[in-house]
N, CA and C of each residue as an Amber inpcrd file, in Angstrom:
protein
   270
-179.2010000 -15.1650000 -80.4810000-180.0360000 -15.4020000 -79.3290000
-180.0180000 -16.8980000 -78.9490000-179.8220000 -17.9300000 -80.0450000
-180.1640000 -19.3860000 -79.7620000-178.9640000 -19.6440000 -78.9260000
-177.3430000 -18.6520000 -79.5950000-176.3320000 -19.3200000 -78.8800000
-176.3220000 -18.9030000 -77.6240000-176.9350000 -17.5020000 -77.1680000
-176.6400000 -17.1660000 -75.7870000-177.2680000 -18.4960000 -75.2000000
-178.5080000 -18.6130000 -75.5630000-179.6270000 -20.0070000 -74.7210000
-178.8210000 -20.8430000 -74.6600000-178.2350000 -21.2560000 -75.3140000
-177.4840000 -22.6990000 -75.0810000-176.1650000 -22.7130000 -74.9020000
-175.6550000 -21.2730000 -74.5050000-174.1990000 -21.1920000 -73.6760000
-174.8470000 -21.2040000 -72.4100000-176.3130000 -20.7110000 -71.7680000
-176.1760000 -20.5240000 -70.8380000-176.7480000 -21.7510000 -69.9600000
-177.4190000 -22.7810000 -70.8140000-178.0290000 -23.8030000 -70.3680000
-176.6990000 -24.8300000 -70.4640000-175.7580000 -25.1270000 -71.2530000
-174.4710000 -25.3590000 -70.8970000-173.9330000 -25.1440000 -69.5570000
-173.8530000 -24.0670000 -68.9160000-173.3170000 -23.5090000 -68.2820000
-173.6380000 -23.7180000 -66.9240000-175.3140000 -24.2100000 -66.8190000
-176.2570000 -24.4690000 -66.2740000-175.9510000 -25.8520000 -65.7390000
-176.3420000 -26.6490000 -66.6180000-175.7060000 -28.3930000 -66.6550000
-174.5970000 -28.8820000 -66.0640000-173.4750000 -27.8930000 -66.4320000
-172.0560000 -28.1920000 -65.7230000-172.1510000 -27.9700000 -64.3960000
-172.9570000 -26.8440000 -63.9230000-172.5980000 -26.5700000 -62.4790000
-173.3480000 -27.6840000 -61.7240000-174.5330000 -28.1070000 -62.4960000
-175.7490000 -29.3780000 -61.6990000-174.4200000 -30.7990000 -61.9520000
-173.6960000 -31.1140000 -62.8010000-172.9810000 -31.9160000 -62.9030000
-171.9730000 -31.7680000 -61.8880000-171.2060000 -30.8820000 -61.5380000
-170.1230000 -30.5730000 -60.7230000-170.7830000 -30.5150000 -59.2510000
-172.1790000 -30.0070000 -59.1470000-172.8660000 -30.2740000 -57.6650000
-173.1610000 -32.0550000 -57.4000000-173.5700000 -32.6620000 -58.1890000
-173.8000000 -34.1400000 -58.1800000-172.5330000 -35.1850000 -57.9710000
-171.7630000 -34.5920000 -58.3930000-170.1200000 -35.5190000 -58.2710000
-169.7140000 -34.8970000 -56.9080000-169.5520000 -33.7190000 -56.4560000
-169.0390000 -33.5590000 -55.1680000-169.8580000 -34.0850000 -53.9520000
-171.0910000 -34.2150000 -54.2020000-172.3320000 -34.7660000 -53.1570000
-171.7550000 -36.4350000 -53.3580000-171.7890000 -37.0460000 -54.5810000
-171.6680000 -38.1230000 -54.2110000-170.1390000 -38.6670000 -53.8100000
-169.2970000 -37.8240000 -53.5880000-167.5300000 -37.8560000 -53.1120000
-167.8060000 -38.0600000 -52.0410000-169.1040000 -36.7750000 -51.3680000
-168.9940000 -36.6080000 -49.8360000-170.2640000 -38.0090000 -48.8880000
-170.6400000 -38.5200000 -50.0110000-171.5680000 -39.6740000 -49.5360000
-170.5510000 -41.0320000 -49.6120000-169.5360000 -41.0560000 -50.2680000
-168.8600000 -42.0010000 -50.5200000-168.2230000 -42.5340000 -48.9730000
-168.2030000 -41.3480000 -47.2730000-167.5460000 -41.6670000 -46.5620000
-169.3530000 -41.4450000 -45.6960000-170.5050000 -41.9780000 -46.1060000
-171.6960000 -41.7280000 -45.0500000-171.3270000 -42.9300000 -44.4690000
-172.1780000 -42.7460000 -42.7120000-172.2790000 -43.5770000 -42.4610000
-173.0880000 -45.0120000 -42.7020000-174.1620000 -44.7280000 -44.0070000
-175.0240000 -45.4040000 -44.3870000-174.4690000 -46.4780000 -45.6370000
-174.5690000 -47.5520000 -45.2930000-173.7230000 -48.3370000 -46.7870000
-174.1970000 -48.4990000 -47.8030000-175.7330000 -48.4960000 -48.1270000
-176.2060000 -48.1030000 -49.5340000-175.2840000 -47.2240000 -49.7220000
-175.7220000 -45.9100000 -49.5100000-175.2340000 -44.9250000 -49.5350000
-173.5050000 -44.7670000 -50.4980000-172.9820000 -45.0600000 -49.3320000
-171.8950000 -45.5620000 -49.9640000-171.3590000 -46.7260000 -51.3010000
-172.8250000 -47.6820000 -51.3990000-172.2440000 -48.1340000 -52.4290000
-172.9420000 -47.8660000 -53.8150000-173.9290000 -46.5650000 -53.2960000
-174.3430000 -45.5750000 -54.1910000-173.1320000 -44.9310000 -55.1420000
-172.7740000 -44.0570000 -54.0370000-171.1160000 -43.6110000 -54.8640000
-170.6110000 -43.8380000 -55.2800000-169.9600000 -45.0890000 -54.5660000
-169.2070000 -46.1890000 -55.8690000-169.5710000 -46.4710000 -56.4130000
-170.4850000 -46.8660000 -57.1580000-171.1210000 -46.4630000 -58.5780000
-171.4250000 -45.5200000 -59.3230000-171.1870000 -44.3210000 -58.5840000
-171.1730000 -43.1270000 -59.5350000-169.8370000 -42.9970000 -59.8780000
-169.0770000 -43.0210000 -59.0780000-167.5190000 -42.8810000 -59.5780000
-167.1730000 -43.8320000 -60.0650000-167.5050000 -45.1960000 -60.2870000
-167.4390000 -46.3760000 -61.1010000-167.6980000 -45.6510000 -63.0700000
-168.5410000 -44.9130000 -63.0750000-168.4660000 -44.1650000 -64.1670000
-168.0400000 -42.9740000 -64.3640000-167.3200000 -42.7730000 -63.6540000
-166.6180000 -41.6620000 -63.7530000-165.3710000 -41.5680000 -64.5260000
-164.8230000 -40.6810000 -65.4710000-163.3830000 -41.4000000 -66.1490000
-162.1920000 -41.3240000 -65.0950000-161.4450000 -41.8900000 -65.4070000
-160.2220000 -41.4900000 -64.4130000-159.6510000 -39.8550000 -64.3340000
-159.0300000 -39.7330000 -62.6430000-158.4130000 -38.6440000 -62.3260000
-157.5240000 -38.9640000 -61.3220000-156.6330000 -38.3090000 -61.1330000
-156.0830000 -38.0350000 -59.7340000-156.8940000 -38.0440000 -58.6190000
-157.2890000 -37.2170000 -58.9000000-158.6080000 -36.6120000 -57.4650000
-158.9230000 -38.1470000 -57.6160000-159.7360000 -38.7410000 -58.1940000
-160.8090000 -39.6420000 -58.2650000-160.0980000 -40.9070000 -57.1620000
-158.7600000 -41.0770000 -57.9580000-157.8480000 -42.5260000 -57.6260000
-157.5040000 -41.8000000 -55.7450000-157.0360000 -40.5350000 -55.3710000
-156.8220000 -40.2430000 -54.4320000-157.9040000 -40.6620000 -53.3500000
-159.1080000 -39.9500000 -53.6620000-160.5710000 -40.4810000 -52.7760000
-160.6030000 -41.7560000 -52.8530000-160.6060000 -42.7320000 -53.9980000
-160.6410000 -44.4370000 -53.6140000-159.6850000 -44.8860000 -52.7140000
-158.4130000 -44.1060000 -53.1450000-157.6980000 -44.5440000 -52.3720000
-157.9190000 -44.6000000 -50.8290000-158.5360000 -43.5470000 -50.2460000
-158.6550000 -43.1090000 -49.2180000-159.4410000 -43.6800000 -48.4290000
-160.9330000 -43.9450000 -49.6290000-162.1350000 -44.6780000 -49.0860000
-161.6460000 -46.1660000 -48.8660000-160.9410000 -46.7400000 -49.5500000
-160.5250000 -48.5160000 -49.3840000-159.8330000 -48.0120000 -48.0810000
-158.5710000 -47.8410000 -47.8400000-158.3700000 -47.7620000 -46.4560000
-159.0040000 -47.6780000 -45.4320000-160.3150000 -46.8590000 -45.4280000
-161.2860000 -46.4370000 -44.0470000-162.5290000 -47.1260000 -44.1950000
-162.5720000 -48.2120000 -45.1680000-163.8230000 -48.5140000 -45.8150000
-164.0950000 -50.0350000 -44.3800000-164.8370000 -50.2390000 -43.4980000
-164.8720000 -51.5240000 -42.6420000-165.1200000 -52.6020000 -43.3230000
-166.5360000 -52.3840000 -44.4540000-167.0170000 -53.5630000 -44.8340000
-165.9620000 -54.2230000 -46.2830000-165.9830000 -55.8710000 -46.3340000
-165.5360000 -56.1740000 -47.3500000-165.7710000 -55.9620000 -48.7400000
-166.8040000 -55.7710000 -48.7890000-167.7700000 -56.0400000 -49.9730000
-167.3970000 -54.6560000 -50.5260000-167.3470000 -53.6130000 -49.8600000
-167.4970000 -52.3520000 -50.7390000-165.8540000 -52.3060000 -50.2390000
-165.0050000 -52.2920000 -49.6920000-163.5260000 -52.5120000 -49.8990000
-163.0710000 -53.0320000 -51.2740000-163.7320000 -54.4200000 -51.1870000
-163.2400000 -54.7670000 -52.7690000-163.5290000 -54.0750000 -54.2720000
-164.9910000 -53.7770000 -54.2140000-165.4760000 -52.7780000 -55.2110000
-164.3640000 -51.7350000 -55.5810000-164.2290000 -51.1010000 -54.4050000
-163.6440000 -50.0360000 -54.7830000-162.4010000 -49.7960000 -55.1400000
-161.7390000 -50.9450000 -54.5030000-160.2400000 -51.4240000 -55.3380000
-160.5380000 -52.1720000 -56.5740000-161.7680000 -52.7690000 -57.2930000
-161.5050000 -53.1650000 -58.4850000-161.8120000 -50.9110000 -59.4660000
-162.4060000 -50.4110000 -58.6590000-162.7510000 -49.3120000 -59.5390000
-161.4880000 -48.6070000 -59.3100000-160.7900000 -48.5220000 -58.6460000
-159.0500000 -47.9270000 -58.2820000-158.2880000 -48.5870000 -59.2430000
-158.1800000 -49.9490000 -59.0820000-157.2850000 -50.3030000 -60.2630000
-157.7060000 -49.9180000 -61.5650000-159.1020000 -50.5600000 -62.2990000
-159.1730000 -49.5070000 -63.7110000-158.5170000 -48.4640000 -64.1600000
-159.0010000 -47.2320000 -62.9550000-158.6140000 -45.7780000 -62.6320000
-157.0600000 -45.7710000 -62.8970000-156.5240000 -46.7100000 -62.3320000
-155.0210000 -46.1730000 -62.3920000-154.2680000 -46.9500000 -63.5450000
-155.4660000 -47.5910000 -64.3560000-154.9470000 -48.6810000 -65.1840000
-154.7250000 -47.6070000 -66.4050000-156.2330000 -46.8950000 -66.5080000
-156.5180000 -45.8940000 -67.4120000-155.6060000 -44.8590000 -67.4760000
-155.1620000 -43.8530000 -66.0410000-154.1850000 -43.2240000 -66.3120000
-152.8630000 -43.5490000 -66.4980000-152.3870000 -44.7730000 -66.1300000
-151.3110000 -44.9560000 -66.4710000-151.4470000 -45.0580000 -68.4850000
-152.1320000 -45.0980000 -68.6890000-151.9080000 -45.5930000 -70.0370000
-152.1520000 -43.7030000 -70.9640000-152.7750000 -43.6840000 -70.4020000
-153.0280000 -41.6320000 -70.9310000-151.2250000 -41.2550000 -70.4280000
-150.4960000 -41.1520000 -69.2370000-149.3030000 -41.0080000 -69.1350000
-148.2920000 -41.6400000 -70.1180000-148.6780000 -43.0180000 -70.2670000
-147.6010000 -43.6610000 -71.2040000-148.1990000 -42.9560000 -73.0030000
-149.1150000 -42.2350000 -73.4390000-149.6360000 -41.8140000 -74.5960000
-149.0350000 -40.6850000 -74.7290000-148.6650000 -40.2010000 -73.6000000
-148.0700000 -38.6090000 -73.7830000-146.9050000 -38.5780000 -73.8220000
């Protein structure tokens, strides 16, 4: 009984985790710049991905202001610093 509870509260967590990362992907392009440099800080802790480096990528290009342009290319480079090095491990 304890494991069903805590497969299903597992199960629970992931989906509130997987709703919170896609909300803050889709805030990453608001028109509001907190906002935006909300996100980039959530994906600032985020580990590296494809997906992840693809959206920075995307956001630095369309991004107007400097300030969060640069942010987000120092959190892109990490990102691609990190996977390059998981690629070179394998």
């Amino acid at each position: 009984m304890f494991l069903l509870g805590a497969g299903a509260v597992a199960a629970v967590a992931a989906l509130v985790i997987r709703s919170q990362v896609e909300s803050n992907r889709r805030e990453l392009f608001s028109a509001n710049a907190f906002r935006r440099l909300a996100a980039l800080g959530h994906m600032a802790g985020e580990p590296a991905s494809v997906g992840a480096v693809s959206v920075l990528r995307d956001f630095h290009a369309w991004e107007p202001k400097r300030l969060l342009r640069n942010r987000a290319a120092s959190i892109l480079a990490r990102m691609e610093d990190e996977l390059g090095r998981k690629v070179e491990a394998d």
